[in-house]
MIDREN-132551 format. One line per 8 residues: number of its first residue (from 0); their letters; for each residue x, y, z of N, C-alpha, C. Coordinates in steps of 0.001 Angstrom, whole numbers. Example, Ala and Ser with C-alpha at 12.3 -4.5 7.8 and 13.67 -1.06 7.14 Angstrom:
BEGIN
0	as	13190,-5690,7800,12300,-4500,7800,13200,-3300,7800  12850,-2250,7080,13670,-1060,7140,12900,30,7870 .
***
This chain:
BEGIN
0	xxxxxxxx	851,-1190,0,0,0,0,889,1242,0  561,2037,-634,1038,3358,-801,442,4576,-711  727,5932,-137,13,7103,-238,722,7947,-365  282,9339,-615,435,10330,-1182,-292,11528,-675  416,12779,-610,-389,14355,-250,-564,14665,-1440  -1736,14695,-1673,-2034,15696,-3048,-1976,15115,-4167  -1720,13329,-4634,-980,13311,-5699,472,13649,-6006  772,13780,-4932,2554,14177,-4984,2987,13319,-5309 .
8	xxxxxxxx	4545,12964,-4609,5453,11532,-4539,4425,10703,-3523  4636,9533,-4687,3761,8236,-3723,5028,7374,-3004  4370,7492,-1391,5397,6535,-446,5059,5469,439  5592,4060,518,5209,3180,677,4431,3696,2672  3340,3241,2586,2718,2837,3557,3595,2412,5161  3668,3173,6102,3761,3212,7417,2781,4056,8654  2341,3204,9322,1789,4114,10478,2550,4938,11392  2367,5876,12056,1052,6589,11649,2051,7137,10125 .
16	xxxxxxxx	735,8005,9840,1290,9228,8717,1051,10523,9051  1996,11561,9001,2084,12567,9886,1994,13781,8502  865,14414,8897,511,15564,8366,831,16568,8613  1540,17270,8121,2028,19172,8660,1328,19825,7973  577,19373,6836,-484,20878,5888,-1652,20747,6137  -2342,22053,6305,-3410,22057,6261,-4843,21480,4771  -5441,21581,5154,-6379,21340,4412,-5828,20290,3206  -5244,19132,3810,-4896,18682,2838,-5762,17259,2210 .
24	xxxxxxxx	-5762,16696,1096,-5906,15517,1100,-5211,14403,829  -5088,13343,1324,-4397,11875,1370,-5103,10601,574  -3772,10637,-429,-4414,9516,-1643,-3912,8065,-950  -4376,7241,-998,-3948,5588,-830,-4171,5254,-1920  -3583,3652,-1984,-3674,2839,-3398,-3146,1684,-3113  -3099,650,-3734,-2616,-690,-3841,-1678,-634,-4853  -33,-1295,-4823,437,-1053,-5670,918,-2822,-5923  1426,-3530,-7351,1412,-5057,-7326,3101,-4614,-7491 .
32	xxxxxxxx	3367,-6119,-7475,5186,-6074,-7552,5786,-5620,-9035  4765,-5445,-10131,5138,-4935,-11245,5356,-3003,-11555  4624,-2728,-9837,4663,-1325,-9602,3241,-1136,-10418  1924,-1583,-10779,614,-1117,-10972,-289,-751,-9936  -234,482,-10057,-1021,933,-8788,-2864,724,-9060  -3939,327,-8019,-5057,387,-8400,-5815,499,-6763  -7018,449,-6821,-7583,572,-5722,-7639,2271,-5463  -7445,3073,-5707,-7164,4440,-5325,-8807,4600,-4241 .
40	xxxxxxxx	-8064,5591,-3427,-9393,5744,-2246,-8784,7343,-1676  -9369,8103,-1019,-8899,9423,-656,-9708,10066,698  -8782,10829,1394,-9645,11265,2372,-9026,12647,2508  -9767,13880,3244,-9577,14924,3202,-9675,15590,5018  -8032,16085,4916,-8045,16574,6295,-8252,18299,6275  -9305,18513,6437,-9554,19861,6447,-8582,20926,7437  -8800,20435,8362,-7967,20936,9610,-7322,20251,10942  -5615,20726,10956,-5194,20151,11996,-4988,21157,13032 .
48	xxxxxxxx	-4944,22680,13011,-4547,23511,13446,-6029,24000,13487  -6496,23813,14902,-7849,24943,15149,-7458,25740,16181  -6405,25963,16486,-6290,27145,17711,-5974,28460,16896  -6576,29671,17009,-6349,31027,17020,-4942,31265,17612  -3916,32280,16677,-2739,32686,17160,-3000,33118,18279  -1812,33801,19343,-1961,34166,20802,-1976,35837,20723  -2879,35539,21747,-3409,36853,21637,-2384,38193,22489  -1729,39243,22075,-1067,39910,22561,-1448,41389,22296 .
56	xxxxxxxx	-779,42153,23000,-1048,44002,22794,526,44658,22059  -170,45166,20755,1310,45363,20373,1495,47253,20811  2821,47184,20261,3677,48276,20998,3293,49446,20197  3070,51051,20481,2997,51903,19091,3806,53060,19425  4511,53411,18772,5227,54794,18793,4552,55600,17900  4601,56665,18342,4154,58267,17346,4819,59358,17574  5104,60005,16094,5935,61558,16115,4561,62239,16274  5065,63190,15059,3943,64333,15027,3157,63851,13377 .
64	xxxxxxxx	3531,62970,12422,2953,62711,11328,3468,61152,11352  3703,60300,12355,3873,58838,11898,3497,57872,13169  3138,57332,13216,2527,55945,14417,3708,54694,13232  4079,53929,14396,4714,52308,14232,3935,51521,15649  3462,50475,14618,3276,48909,15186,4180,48357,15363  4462,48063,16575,5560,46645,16589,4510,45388,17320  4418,44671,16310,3977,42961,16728,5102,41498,16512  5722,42150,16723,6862,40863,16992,6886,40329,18078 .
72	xxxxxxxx	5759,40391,18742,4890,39264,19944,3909,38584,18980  3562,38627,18120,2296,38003,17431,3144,36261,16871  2629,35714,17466,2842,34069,17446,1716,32884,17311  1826,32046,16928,433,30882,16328,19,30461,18021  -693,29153,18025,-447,28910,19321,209,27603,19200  349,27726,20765,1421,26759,21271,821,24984,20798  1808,24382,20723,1637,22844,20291,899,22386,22106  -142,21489,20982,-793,21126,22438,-927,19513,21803 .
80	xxxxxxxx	568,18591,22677,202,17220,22001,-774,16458,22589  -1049,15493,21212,-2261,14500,20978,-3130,15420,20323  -3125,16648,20509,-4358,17354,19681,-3884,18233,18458  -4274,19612,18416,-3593,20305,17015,-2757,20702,17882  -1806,20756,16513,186,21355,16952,-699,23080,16102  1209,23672,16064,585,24981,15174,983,25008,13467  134,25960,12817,635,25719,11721,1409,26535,10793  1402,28113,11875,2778,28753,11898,1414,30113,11143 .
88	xxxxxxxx	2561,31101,11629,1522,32489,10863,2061,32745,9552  731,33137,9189,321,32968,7438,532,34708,7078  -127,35405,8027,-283,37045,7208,-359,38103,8703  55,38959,8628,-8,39794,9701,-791,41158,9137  -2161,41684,9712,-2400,43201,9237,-2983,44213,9976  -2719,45526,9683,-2833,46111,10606,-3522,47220,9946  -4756,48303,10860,-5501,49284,10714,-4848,50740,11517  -4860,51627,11037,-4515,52819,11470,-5526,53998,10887 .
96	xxxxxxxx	-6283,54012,11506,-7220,55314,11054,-8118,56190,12461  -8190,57213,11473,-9195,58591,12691,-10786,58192,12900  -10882,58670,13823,-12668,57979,13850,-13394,58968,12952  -14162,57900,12630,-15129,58094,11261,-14921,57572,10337  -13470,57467,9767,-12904,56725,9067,-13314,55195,8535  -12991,54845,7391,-13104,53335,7270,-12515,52654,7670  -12484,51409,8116,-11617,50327,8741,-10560,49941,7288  -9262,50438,6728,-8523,49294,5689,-7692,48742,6276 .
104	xxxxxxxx	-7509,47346,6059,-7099,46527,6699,-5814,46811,5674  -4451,46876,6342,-3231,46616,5380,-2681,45456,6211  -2611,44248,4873,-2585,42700,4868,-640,42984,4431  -270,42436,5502,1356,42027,5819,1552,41021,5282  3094,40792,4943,3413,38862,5203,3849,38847,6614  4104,37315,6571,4422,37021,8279,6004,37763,9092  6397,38035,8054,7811,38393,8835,7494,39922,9111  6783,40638,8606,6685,41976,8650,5873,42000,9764 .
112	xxxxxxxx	6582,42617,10913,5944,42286,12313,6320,43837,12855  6535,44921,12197,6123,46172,12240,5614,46806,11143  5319,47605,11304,4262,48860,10396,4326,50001,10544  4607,51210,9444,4783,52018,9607,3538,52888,8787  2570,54189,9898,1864,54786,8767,2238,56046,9120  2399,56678,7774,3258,57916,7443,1745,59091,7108  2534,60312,7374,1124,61727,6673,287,61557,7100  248,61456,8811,-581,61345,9437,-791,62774,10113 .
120	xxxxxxxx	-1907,63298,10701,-2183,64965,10976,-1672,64797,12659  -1084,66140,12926,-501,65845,14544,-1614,66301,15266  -1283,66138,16298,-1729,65892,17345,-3744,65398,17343  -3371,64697,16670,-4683,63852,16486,-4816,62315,17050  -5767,62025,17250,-5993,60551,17481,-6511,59417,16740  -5801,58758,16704,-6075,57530,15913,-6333,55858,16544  -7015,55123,15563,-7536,53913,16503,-6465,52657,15641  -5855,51662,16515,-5081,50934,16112,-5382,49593,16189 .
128	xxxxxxxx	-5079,48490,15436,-5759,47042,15545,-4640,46473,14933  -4695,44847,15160,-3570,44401,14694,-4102,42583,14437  -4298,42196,13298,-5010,41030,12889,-4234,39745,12552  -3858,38729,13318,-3097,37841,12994,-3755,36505,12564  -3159,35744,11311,-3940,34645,10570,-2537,33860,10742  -3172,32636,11194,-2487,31360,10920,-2380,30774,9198  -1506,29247,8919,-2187,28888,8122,-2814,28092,7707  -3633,27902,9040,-4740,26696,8928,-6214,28021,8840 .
136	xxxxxxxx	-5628,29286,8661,-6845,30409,8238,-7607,30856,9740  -7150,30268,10746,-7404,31006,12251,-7019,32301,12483  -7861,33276,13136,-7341,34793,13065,-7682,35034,14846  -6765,35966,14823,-6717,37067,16061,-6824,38475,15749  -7596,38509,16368,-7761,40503,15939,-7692,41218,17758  -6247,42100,17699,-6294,42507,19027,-7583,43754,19601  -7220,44016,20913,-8248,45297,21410,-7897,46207,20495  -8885,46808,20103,-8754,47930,19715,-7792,49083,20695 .
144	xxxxxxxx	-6806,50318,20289,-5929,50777,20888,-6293,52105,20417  -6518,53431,21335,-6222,54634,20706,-5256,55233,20774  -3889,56033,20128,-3052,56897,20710,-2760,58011,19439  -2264,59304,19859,-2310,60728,19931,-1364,60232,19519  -851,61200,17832,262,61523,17197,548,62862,17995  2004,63386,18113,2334,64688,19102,2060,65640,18258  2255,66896,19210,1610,68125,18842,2882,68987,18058  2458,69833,16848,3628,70916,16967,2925,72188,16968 .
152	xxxxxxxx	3039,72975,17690,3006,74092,17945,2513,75057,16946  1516,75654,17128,1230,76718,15858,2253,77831,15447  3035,78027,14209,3947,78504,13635,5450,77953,14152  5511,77165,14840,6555,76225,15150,7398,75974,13864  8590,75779,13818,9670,75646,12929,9785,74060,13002  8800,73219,12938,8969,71459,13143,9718,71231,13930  9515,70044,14342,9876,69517,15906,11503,69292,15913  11763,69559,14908,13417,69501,14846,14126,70529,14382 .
160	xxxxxxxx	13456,71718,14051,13611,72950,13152,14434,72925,12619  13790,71763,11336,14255,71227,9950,13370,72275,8834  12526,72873,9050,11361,73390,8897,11493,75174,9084  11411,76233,8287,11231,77370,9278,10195,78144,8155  9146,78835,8945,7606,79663,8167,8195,81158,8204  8219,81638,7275,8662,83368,7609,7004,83884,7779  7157,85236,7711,5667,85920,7761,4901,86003,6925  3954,86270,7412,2448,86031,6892,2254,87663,5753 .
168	xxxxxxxx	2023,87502,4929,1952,88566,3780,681,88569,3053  241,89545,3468,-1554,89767,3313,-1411,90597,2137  -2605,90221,956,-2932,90845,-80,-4558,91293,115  -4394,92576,-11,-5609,92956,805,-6791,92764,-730  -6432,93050,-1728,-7042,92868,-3251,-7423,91555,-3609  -7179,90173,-2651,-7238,89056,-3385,-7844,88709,-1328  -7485,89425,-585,-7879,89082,624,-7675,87341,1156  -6434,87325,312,-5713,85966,1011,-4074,86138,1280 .
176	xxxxxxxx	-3200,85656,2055,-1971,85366,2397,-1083,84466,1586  99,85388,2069,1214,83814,1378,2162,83926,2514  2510,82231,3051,3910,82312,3394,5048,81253,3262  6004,82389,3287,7418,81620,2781,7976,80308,3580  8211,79287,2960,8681,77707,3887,10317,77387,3212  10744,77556,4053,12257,77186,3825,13031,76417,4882  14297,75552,4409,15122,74155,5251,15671,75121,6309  15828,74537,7251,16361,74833,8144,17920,74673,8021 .
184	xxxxxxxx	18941,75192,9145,20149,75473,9264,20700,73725,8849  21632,73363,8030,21894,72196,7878,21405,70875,7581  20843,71107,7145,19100,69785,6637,19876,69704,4870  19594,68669,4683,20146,67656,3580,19657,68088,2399  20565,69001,1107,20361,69405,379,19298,68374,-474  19494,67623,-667,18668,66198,-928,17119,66769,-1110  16995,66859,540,15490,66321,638,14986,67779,708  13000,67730,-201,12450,68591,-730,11467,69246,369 .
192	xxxxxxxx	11311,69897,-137,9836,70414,858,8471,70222,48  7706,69909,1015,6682,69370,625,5436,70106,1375  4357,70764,835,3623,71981,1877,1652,71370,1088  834,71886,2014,-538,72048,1607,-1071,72856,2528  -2096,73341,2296,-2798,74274,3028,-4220,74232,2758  -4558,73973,4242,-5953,73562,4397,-6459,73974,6022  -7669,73364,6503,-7692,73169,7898,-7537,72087,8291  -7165,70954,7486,-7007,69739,8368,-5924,69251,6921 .
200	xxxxxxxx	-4984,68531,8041,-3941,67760,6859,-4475,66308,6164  -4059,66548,4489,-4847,65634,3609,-3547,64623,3079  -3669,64536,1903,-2959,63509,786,-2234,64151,-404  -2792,65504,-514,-2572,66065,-1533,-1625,66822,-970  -15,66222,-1516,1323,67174,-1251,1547,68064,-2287  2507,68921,-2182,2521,69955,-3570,4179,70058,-3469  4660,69594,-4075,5915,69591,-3912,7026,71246,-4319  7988,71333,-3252,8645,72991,-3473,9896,73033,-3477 .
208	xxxxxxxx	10738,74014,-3921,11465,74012,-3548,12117,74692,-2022  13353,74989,-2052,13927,75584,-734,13379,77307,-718  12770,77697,95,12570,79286,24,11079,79404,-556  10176,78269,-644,8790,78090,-1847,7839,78938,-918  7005,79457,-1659,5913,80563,-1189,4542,79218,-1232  3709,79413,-291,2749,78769,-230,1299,80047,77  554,80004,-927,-14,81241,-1660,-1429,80964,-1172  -2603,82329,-1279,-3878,81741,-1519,-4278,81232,-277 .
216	xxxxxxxx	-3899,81718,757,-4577,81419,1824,-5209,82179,2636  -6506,81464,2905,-7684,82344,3845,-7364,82306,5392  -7969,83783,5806,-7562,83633,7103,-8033,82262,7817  -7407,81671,8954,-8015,80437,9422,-7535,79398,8937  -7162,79428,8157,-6480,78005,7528,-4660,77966,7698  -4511,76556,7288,-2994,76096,8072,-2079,75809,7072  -1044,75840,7254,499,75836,6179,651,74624,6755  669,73755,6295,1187,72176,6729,2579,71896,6171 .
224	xxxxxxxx	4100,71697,6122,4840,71241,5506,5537,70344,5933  6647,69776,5234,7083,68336,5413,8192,68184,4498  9454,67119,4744,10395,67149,4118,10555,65916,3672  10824,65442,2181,11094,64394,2014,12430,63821,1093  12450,62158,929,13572,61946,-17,13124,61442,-893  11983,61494,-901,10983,60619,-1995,10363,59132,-1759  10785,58476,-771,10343,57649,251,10106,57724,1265  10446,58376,1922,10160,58654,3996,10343,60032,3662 .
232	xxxxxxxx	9492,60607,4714,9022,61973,5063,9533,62014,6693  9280,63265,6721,9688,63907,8216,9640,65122,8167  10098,65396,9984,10164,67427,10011,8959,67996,9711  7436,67543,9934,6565,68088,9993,6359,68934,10469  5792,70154,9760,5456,71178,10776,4217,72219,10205  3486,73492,10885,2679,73711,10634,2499,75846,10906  1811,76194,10069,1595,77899,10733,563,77921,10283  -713,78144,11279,-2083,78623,11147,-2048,80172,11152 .
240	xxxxxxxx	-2789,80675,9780,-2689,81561,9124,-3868,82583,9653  -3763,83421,10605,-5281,84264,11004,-4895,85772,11031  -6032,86565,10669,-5963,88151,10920,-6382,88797,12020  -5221,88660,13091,-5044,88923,14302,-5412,90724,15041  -5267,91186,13409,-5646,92474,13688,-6611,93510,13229  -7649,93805,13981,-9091,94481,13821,-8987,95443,12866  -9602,95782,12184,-9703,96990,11116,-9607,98270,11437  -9179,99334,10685,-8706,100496,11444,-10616,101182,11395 .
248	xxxxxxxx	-10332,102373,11992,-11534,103254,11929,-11712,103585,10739  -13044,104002,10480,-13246,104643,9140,-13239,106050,8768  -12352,106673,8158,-12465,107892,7795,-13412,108622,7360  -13888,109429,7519,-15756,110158,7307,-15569,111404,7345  -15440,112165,6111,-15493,113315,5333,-16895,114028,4765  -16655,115256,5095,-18018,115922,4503,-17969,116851,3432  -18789,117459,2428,-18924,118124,1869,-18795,119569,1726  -19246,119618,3024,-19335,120899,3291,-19231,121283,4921 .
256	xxxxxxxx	-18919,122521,4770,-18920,122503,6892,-20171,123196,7559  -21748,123148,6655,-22893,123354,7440,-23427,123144,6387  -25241,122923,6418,-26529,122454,5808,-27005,123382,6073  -27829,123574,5346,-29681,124006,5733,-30770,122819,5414  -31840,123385,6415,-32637,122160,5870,-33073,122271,4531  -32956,120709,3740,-33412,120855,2618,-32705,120660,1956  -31425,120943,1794,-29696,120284,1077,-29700,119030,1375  -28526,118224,421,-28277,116483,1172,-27176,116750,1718 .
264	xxxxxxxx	-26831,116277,3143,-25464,115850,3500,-24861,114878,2284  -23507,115105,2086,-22890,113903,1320,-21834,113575,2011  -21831,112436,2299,-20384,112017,3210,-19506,110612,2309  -18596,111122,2542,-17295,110366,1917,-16844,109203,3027  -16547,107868,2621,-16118,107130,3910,-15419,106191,3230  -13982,106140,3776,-12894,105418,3621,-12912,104217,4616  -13271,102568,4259,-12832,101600,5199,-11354,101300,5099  -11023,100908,6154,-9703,100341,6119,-9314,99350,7121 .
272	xxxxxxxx	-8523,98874,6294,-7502,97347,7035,-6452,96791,6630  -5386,96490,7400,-3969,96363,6682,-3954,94970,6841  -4733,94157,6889,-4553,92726,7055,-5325,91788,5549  -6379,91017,6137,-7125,90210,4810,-8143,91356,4390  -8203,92422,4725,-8935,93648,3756,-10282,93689,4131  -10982,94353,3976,-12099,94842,4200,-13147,94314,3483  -14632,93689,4420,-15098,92399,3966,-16457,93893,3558  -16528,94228,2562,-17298,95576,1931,-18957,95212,2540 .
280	xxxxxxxx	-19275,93665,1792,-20449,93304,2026,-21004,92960,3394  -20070,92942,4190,-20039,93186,5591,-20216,94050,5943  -19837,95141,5896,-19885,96341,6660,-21266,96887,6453  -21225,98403,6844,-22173,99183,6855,-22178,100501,7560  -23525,101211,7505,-23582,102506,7952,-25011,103193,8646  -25245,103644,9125,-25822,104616,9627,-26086,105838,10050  -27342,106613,9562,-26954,108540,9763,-28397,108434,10732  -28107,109013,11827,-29170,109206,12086,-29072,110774,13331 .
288	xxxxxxxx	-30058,110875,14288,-29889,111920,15300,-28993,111397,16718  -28807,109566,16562,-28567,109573,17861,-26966,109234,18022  -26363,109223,18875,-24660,109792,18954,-23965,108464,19548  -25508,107240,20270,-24548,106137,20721,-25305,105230,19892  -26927,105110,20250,-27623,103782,20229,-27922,103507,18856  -27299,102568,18092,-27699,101946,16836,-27498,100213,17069  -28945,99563,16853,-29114,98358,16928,-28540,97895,15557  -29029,96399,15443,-28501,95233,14208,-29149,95705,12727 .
296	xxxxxxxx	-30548,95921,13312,-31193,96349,11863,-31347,97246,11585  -30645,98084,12271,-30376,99917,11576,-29436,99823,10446  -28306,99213,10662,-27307,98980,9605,-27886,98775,8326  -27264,100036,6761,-27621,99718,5621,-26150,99134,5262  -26743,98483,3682,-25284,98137,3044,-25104,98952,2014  -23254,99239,2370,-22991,99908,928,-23074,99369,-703  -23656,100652,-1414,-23860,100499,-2699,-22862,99418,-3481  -21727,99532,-3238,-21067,98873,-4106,-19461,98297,-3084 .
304	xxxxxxxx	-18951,97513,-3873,-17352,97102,-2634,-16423,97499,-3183  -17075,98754,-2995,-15131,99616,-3024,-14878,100153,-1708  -13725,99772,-1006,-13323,100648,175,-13770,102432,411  -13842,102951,-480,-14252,104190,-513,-15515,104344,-1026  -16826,105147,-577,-18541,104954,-703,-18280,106758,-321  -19545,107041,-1115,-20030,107929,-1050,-21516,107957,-713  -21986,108437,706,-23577,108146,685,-24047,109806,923  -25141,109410,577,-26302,110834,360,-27280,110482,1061 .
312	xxxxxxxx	-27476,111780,2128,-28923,111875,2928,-29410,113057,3404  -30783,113015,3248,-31507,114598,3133,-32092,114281,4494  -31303,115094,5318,-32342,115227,6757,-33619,116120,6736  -34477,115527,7843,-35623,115749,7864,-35771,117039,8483  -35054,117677,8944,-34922,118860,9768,-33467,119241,10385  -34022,120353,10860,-32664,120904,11627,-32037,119637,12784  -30870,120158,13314,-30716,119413,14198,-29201,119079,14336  -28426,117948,15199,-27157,117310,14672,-27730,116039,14434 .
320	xxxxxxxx	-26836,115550,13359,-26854,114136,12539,-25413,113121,12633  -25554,112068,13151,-24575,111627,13201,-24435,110346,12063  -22682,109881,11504,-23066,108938,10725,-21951,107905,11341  -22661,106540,11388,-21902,105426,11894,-21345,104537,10977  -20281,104157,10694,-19778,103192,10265,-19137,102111,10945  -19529,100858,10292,-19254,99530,10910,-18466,98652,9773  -17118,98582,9884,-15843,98027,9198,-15596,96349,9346  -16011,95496,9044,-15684,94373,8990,-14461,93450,7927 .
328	xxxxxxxx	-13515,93005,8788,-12783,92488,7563,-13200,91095,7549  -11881,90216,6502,-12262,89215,6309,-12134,87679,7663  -12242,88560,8523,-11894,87545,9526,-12892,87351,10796  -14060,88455,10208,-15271,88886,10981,-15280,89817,12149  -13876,90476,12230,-13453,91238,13438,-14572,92562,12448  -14897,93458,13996,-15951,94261,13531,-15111,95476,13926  -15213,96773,13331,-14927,97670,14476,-16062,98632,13746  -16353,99986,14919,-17466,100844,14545,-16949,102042,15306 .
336	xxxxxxxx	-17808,103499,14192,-17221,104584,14912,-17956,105413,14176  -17847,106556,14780,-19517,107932,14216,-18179,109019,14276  -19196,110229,13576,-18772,111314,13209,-20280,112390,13126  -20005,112993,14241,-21010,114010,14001,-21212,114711,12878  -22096,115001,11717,-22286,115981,10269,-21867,117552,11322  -22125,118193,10179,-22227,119685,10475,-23661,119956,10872  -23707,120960,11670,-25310,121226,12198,-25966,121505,11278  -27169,121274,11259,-28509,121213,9782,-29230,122370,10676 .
344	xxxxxxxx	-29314,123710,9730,-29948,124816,10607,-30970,125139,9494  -31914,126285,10001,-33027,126579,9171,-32703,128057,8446  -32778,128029,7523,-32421,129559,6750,-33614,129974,6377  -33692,131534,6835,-34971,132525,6573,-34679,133275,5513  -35367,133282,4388,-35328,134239,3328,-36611,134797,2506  -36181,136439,2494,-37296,137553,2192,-37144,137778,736  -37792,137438,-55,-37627,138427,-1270,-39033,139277,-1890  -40031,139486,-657,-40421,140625,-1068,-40422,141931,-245 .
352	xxxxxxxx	-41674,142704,305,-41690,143989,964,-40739,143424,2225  -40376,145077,2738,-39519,145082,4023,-40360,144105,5104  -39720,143329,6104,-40628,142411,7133,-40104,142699,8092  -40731,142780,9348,-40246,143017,10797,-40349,141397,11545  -39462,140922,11860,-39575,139646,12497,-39168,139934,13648  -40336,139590,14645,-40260,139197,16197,-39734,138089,16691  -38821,137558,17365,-38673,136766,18330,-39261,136813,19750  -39418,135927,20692,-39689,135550,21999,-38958,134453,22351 .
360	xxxxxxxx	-38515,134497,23435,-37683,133402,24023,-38936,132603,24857  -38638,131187,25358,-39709,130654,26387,-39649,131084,27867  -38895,131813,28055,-39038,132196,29686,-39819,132711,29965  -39997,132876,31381,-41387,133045,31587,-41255,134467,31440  -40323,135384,31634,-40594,136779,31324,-40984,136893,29499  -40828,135978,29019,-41197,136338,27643,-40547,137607,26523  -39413,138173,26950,-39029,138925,26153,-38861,138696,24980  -38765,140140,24266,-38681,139938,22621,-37519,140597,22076 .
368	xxxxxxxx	-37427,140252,21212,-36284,141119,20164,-36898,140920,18390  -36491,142216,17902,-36581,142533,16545,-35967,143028,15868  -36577,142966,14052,-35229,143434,13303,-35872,143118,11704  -35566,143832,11526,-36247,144219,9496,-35084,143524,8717  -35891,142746,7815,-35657,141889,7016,-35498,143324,5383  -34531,143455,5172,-35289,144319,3305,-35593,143231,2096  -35621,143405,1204,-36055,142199,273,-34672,141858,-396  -34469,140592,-661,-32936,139827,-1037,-32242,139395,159 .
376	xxxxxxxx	-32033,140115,1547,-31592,139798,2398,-32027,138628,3054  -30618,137530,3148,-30926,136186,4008,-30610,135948,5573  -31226,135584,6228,-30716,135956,7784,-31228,134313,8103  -30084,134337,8952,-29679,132268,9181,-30037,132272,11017  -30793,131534,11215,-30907,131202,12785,-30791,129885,13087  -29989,129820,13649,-29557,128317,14411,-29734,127823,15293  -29991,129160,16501,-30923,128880,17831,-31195,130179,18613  -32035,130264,18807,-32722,131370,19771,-31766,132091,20820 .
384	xxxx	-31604,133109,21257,-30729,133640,22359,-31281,133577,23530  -30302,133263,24644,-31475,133468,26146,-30850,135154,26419  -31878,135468,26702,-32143,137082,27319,-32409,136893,28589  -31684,137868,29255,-32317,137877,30748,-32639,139198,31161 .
***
C-alpha cells in the first residue's frame, strides 16, 4: 500500500502518517510487484490547526505625522500534544485610522511584524488594531488601541527645526496670504519640501522648492509642511494663518462745513484694514440723530465694494446728525465709529416787501427782540438767544 499528499510523490505505507499541511488531502492505493497501482481511495483533512494565534497588545510609537506597530509578539499557538500542533503564521495586518474613518485593513506577510503609517495629521488621534492569521486560516484581531500623534506648535519651525515659516503677507485685493517655507540650518540638500494648506492635513502634497511661497490662503487656515527623499518623510510642521488684527476706523469726510434744511449731507467714507482687507459686504452705515444707540437692523449696506462709498442723505430737519460706520474684515473682526455731520440749521429768506420779524424766548418773562428783514436779504438762525 502506498500514499500520497495531493498526488505528490507516492510513499510506501507506514503508520502513523504525519501531516504538517493544512487542508490537505491523502491519496492511498494498492500497488502489485510490477509497480501497478489500483484501488485508489482518498480522504480529506480539512484541519489540523484549530487554535487562534496568541493573543497579545502590540507596541505603538508616534511623532507628530507617523505611528509604528511593533507585533513581533504576534505568534500561532502553542503545540498542544495528541491534539492540534501549530501551523505557523500565514499574514499579519494592521488598521490605522481617525474615527469616522473606514476600517482598511493593510494585509502584511508574516515576517513583517512592524508597520509604519506615514502623513498622518498631529496631534490627532487615531484607533489601532492588529489582525493575525495562521495557516490553517485562524485569526486574532487585538483590542482595539487609541493613541495621539504629538503636537507641533502653531507657527513652530517642526519639531526639529528642519522646517522654518517666515511671515504672513496679506494681499488685501485678493484678501488671502502667502507664506514663505524654507530648510532649516543644515538639513540635507537632498530632501524637498513638501507643503498644503488647508484646515485639516490631507494627501494632496505639492511639492517645493527651498525658500517656496505657499499662496492663496484664507484667514483660518494652516500651512502644513514636510520634508522628504521621496520615500520617507519627516520634520513636519505647521503655521495657522489668522488676521489677528481688527480693522482700522473709518475715515468720514463731509462736503461741506454746514446744511440748511433741505440740502443732502454727502459724506465720503474710507474703510480700512492692513490685514485680509475689508469684507465691503459686511460692513455698513448709519446717519441718524442719535450719537450712541444703533441696533442690528439699523445697519444699511454699501452700494457697491469699493473701500471708498459715497452716501447721500436729506435730513428731515434741523438738528445734529450723526453717521456710523461699521468696518468688517475678512476675519469677521468688527470695528465701529460715528462722526457728528455739520449742524442742519433753518435759513430765513425775504424776497419781497420790508418784514419786521419778532422773536420771543420761552421764559417766563417772555421777552422779545426785533429786526427788518429788506427784500434779497438772508438771515440764518440756528438757535434762539437766552435774554435775561
Amino acid at each position: 500500500m502506498q500514499y500520497s499528499y495531493d498526488s505528490e510523490k507516492w510513499e510506501d505505507y507506514k503508520a502513523p502518517i504525519e501531516v504538517s499541511k493544512n487542508n490537505t488531502t491523502i491519496y492511498v492505493c494498492q500497488r502489485n510487484a510490477i509497480g501497478e497501482r489500483s484501488g485508489y481511495a482518498s480522504t480529506e483533512i480539512k484541519t489540523i490547526d484549530t487554535d487562534s494565534p496568541l493573543k497579545f497588545v502590540p507596541k505603538i510609537e508616534a511623532t507628530t505625522n507617523k505611528i509604528t506597530i511593533d507585533a513581533t509578539k504576534a505568534d500561532d499557538a502553542p503545540e498542544r500534544k495528541g491534539e492540534s500542533g501549530k501551523s505557523g503564521i500565514k499574514s499579519i495586518s494592521y488598521i490605522c485610522h481617525k474615527d469616522g474613518e473606514e476600517e482598511n485593513w493593510v494585509e502584511c506577510g508574516s515576517e513583517e511584524k512592524t508597520k509604519d503609517f506615514t502623513g498622518l495629521t498631529d496631534n490627532t488621534t487615531y484607533k489601532i488594531k492588529v489582525k493575525v492569521k495562521d495557516n490553517a486560516d485562524n485569526e486574532m484581531v487585538t483590542d482595539e488601541q487609541t493613541f495621539n500623534t504629538l503636537d507641533v506648535p502653531d507657527g513652530g519651525d517642526g519639531a526639529d527645526g528642519s522646517i522654518i515659516f517666515g511671515d504672513v503677507i496679506w494681499n488685501k485685493d485678493t484678501h488671502t496670504a502667502s507664506v514663505q517655507i524654507s530648510k532649516g540650518t543644515g538639513v540635507d540638500e537632498k530632501l524637498k519640501i513638501q507643503y498644503q494648506v488647508g484646515t485639516d492635513v490631507g494627501t494632496n502634497w505639492t511639492d517645493g522648492g527651498d525658500g517656496t511661497n505657499a499662496t492663496e490662503i484664507t484667514t483660518g487656515q494652516t500651512v502644513y509642511a514636510r520634508l522628504t527623499d521621496g520615500n520617507n518623510t519627516g520634520g513636519n510642521a505647521r503655521k495657522k494663518v489668522e488676521d489677528t488684527t481688527p480693522p482700522k476706523e473709518a475715515e468720514i469726510t463731509f462736503n461741506k462745513e454746514s446744511y440748511v434744511v433741505g440740502e443732502t449731507i454727502e459724506v465720503t467714507v474710507k474703510l480700512q484694514d492692513d490685514e485680509s482687507g475689508v469684507n465691503v459686504g459686511a460692513s455698513g452705515y448709519v446717519i441718524n440723530t442719535n450719537a450712541e444707540d444703533v441696533t442690528e437692523e439699523m445697519w444699511q449696506s454699501f452700494t457697491d465694494d469699493d473701500v471708498e462709498q459715497t452716501i447721500s442723505y436729506k435730513p428731515d430737519g434741523p438738528g445734529t446728525y450723526y453717521v456710523h460706520i461699521k468696518t468688517v474684515d475678512y476675519n469677521g473682526v468688527v470695528v465701529c465709529n460715528s462722526s457728528p455731520a455739520p449742524v442742519v440749521i433753518v435759513k430765513i429768506a425775504f424776497d419781497g416787501p420790508t418784514s419786521l420779524v419778532s422773536l420771543s424766548n420761552a421764559g417766563k418773562n417772555r421777552q422779545k427782540c426785533s429786526f427788518t428783514i429788506q427784500p434779497g436779504w438772508g438771515v440764518t438762525i440756528s438757535r434762539l438767544p437766552r435774554w435775561r
